[in-house]
C-alpha positions in Angstrom: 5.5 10.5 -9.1 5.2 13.2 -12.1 2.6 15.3 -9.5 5.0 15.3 -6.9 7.7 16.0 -9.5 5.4 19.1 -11.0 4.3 19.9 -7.6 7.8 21.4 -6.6 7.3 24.0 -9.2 3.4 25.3 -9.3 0.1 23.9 -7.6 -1.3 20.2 -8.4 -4.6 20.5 -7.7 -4.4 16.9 -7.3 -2.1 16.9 -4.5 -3.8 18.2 -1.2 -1.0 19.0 1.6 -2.1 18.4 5.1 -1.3 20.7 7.7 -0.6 18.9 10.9 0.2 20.1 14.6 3.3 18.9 15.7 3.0 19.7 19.7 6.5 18.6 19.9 8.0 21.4 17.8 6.2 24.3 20.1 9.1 24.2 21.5 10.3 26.5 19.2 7.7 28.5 18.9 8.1 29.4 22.3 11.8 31.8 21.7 9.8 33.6 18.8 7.4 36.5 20.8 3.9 36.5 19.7 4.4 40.4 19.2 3.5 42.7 16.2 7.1 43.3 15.1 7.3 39.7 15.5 4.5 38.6 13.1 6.2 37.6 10.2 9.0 35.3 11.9 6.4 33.8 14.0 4.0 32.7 11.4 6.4 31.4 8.6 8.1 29.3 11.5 4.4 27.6 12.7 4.0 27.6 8.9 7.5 25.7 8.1 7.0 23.3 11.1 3.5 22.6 10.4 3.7 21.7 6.5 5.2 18.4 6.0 6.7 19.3 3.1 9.2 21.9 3.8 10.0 20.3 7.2 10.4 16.6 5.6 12.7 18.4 2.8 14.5 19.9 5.2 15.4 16.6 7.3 16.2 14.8 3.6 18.5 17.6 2.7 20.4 17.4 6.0 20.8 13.9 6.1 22.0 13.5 2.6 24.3 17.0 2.7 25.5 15.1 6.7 26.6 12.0 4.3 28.2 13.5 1.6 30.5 15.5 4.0 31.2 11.9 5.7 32.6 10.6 2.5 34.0 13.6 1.3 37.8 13.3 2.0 39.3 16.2 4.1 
C-alpha cells in the first residue's frame, strides 16, 4: 500500500506498470491523424489508454466526482 502510495509521486522501482493493448479503445485512436503535426496528441492518447494507471484513475475519479454530484443537493 505505501509503494503505491509513494508511487503517485516519484518511481518505485518495485512497482513495474504493464502496458497493455486495449483493441477496444482504437476506437479512438482512429479521430486522432497519424500525421507529423499530429504526433504529440496521438501518442499521449495510445499512451493514456494503454497505461492502466492513468486510465483506471480516470474511471475512479469519474465515478466518485458522478456520486458526489448525485448527493449533492441542487
Amino acid at each position: 500500500m505505501f509503494y503505491r502510495l509513494a508511487n503517485l509521486f516519484t518511481d518505485v522501482p518495485q512497482l513495474k506498470e504493464q502496458v497493455k493493448r486495449r483493441a477496444y479503445l482504437d476506437v479512438i485512436l482512429k479521430g486522432i491523424p497519424f500525421q507529423q503535426q499530429a504526433t504529440h496528441r496521438y501518442l499521449y492518447t495510445r499512451t493514456f489508454l494503454r497505461a492502466g494507471d492513468y486510465l483506471g484513475l480516470l474511471v475512479r475519479l469519474t465515478v466518485i466526482s458522478g456520486l458526489i454530484l448525485l448527493a449533492a443537493p441542487f
